[in-house]
C-alpha positions in Angstrom: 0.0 0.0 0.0 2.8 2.7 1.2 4.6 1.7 -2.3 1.3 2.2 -4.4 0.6 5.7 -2.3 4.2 6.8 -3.2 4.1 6.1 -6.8 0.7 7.5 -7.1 2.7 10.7 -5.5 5.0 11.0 -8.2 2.7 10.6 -11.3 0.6 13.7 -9.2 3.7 15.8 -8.5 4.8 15.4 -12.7 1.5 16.2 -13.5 1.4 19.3 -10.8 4.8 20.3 -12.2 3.9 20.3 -15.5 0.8 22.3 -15.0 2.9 24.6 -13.3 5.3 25.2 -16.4 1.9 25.1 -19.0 0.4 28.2 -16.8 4.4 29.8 -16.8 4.0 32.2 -14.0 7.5 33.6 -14.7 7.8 33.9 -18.4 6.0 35.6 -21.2 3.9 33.4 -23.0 4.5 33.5 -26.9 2.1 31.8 -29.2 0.8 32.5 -32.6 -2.8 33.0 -33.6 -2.9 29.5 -34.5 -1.4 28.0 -31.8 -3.9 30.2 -29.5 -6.6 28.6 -31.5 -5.0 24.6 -30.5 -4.0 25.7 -27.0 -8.2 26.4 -26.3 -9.3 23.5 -27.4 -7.1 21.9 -24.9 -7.6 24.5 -22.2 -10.9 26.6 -22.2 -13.5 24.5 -20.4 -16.9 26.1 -21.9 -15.3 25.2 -25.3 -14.3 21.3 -24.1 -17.6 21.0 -22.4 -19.4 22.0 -25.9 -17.1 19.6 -28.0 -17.8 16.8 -25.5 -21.4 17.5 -26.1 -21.5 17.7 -29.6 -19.7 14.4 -29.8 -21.8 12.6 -27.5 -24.6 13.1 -29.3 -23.6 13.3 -33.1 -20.7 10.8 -33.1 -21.8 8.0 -31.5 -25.5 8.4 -32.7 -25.4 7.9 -36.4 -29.5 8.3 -36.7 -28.6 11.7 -35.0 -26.0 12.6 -37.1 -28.1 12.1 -39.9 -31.1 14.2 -38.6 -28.4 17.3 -37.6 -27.2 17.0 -41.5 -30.8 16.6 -42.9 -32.1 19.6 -40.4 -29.2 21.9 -41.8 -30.1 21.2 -45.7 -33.9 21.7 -44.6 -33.2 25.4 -43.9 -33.5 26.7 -47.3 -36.9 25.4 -47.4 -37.9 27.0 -43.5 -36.2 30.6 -45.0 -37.1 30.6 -49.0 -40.5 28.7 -49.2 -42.1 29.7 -45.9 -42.7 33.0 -47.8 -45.7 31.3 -49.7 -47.8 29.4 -47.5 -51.4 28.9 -49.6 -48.9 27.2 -52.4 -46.8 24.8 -49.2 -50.1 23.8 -47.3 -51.2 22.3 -51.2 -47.5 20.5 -51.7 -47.7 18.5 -48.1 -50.7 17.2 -49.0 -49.2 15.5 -52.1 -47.2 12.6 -52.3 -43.7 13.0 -50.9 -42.4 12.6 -55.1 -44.2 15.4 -56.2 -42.6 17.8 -53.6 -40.2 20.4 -55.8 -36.5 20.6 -55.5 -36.6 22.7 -52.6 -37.8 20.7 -50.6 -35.5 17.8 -51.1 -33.8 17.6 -47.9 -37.5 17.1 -46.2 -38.2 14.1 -48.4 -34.8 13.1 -47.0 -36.0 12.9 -43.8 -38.6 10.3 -45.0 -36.4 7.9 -44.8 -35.6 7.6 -41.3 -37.2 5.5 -39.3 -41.1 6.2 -38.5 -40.7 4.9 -35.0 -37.6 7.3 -34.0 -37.1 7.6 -30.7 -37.9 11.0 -29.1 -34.0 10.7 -27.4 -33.0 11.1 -30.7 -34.5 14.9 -31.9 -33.3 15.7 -28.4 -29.7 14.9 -29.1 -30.2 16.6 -32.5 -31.3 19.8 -30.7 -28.1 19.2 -28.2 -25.8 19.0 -31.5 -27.0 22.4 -32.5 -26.3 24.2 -29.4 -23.4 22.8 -28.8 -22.3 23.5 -32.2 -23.3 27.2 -31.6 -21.5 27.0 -28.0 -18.1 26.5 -29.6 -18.2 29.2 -32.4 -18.8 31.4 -29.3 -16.1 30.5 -27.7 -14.1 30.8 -31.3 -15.4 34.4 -31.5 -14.8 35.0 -27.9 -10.9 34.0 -29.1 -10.8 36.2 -32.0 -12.3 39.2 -29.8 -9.0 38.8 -27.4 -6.4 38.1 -30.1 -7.7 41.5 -32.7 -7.9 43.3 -28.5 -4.3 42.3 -27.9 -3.2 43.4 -31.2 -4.9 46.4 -31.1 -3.5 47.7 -27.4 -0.3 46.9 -28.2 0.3 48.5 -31.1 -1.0 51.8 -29.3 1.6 51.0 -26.6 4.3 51.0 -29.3 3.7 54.0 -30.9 3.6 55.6 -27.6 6.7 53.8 -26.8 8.5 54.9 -30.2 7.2 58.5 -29.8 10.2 60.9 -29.3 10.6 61.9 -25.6 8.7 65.7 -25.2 11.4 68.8 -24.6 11.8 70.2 -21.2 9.5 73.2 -22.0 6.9 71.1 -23.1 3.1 72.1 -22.0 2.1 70.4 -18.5 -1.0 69.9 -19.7 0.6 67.8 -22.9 3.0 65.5 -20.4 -0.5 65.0 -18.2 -2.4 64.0 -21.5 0.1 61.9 -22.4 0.9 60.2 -19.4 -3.3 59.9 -18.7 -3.1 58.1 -22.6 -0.2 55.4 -21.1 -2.4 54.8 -17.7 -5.9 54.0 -20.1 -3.3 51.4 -22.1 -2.5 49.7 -19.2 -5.5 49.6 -17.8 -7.3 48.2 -20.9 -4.4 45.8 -21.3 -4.4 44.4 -17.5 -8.2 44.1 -18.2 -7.6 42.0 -21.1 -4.6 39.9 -19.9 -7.1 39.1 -17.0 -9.7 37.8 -19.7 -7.3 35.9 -21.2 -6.2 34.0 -18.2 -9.7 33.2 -17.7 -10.3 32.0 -20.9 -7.4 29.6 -20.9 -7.9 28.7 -17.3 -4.2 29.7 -16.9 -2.4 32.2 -14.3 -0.4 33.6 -17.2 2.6 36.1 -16.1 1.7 38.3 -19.7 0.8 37.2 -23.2 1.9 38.0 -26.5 -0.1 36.5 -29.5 1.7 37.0 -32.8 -0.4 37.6 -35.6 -0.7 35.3 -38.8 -3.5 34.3 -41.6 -5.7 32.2 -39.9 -7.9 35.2 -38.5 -11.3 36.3 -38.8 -12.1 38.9 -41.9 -12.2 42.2 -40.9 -14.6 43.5 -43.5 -12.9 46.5 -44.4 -13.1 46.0 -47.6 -16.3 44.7 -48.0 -19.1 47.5 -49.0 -22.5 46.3 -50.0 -22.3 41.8 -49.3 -25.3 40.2 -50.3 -27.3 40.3 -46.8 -30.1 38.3 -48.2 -28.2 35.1 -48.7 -29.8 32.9 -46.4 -27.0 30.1 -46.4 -24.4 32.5 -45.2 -26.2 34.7 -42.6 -27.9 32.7 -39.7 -27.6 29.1 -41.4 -26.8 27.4 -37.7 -29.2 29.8 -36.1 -32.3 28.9 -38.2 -30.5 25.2 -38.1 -32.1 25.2 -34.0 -35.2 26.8 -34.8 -36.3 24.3 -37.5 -34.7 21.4 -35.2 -36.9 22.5 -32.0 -40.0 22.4 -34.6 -39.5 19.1 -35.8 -39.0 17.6 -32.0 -42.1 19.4 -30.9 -43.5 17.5 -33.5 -42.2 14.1 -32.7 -43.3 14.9 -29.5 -46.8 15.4 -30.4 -47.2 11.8 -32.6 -45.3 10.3 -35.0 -45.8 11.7 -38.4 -44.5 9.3 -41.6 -42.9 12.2 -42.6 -40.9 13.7 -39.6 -42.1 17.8 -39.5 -44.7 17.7 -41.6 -47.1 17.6 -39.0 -45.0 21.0 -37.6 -44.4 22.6 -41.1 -48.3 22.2 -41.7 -49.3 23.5 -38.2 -46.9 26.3 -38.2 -48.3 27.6 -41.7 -51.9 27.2 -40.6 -51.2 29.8 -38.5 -49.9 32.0 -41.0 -53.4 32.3 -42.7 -56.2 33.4 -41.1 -59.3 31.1 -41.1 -62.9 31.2 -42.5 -64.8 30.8 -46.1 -62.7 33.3 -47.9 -59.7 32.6 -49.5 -56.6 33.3 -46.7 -54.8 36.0 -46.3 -51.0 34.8 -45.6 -50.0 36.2 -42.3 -46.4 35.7 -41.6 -45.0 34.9 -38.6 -41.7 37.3 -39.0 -40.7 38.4 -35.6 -37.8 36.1 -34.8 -36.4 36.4 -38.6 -37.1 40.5 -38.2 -35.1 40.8 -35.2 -32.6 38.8 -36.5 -32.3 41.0 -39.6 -32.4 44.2 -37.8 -29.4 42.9 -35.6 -27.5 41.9 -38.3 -27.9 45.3 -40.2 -27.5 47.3 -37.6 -24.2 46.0 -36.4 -23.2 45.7 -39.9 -23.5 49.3 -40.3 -22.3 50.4 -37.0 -19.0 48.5 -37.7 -18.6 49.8 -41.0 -19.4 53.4 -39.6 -16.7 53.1 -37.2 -14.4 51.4 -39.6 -15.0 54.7 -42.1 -14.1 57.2 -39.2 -11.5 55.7 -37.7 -9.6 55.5 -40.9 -10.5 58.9 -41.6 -8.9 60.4 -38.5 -5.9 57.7 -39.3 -5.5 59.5 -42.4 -4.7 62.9 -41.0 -2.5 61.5 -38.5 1.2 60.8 -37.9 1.0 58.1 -35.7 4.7 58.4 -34.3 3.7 62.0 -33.5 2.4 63.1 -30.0 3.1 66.8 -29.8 0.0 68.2 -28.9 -3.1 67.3 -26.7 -5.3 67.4 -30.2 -2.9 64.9 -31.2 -3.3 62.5 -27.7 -7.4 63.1 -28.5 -7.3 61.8 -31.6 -5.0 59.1 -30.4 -7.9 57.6 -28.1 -10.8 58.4 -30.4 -9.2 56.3 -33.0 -8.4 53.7 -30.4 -12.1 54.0 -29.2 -13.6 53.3 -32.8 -11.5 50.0 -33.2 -12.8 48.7 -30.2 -15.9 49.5 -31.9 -15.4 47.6 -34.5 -14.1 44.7 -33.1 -17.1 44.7 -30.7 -20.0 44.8 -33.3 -17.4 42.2 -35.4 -17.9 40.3 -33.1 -21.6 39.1 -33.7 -21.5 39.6 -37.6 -18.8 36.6 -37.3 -21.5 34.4 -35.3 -23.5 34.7 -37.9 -21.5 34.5 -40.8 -21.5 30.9 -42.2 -18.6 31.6 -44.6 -16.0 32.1 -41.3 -16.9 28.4 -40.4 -16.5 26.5 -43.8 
């Protein structure tokens, strides 16, 4: 027993010490973007948890699997054919052949067994949130790494900024040394989030930038907002997945959501002798929309000023408080930026392919 305890010990003390070393409480830790991205799949726990998740119930369920790959084609038909219900409540009552292209991916889902368990749209839901869990925590990544990069690069050009003469303004050494304080703070603030985020007492991080960030969009003008495969794809994914589990719930239909497509288009129309009047139900895909423009135009706003005021400027320069002002308003409207970039890349499908 005393030799089992004692080897038990030393496999614990390795493992201590090398968590220890990993956390480097005495060094600066150096990594790429890259590397950043490797090191929290390994590290961040909301990230593992998700992953763990997904695999649980995609990876070892292959009737799942195949209902989160069916669910995802079906969007095109929840967006694009939704849009004209009279002419959809007349196709589900036909046989499942006559159903047109669009609707493929429902016919699809035909195929499955008609005595699915319930268990199994469940895990489907699971897959999805998961699957929107870990692009959080991607973004939540990309939101520190563009943070760093922006902070310190302020911090250098205040660093390689000539020193001020001797009969420099008061007021300009005060402005200045107020600029350095407002670094450091936002830089302590960040280094604490990143500690958190890797679960790691870091003495100071550097991330060095290569390719494998997330687009900027500064050069992107007027993108095709109405492509429903690019914006929202994963989004609508969970909203069509919780419709067809209701569904399940409710009986068991021969073709999986076509009790839930049919019930959810009924109440689209409004009923009596006439001839219905389609009646959309738009707020979730309105609010949706409205989010996506508006921080679509707030970032591009911000991105237009900020390289406005970069354009009058010499950044090595800081001999005048106007100049320390523009300084921090610039650095202000890149935080901007990277704040309403931040939930444009959620929704962006073409950052995930």
């Amino acid at each position: 027993m005393s030799e089992s305890v004692s080897e038990h010990a030393v496999v614990e003390g390795l493992r201590y010490a090398k968590e220890v070393e990993a956390q480097s409480p005495f060094e600066t830790v150096e990594m790429s973007w890259s590397e950043a991205d490797k090191l929290m799949q390994e590290r961040n726990r909301d990230y593992i948890v998700a992953k763990t998740a997904y695999q649980q119930a995609v990876e070892e369920r292959p009737v799942v699997r195949n209902l989160t790959d069916e669910v995802k084609n079906a969007v095109s038909f929840s967006l694009g054919d939704v849009l004209k219900p009279q002419e959809l409540l007349k196709t589900l009552n036909e046989p499942v052949t006559q159903l047109p292209k669009q609707l493929a991916s429902i016919g699809k889902l035909k195929d499955l067994s008609h005595n699915i368990e319930g268990s199994a749209w469940k895990h489907t839901a699971e897959s999805v949130d998961a699957e929107l869990k870990m692009r959080g925590e991607k973004v939540k990544l990309q939101q520190l790494l563009r943070t760093g990069e922006l902070i310190d690069a302020e911090m250098a050009k205040l660093d390689a900024a000539p020193p001020l003469p001797a009969d420099a303004d008061p007021k300009l050494s005060k402005a200045l040394q107020g600029w350095r304080g407002v670094l450091r703070d936002e830089r302590r603030k960040w280094l604490g989030e990143v500690r958190d985020f890797f679960d790691a007492e870091y003495r100071d991080v550097r991330f060095v930038k290569d390719g494998s960030g997330l687009p900027n969009y500064r050069d992107a003008n007027r993108p095709d907002l109405t492509e429903w495969d690019r914006w929202g794809w994963l989004q609508r994914s969970k909203e069509l997945v919780a419709a067809l589990r209701k569904a399940h719930d409710a009986s068991k239909p021969a073709l999986p959501g076509t009790r839930a497509v049919t019930e959810t288009l009924a109440d689209m129309v409004h009923p009596g002798d006439k001839e219905p009047e389609p009646v959309l139900k738009t707020e979730a895909v309105r609010s949706e929309v409205r989010t996506l423009i508006q921080h679509w135009r707030e970032m591009k706003l911000a991105q237009e000023q900020a390289l406005g005021l970069e354009a009058q400027e010499d950044p090595s320069s800081f001999d005048s408080i106007a100049r320390v002002d523009k300084r921090q308003a610039i650095f202000k409207l890149r935080q901007q930026e990277i704040q309403h970039s931040v939930v444009i890349w959620m929704m962006d499908e073409q950052c995930w392919q």
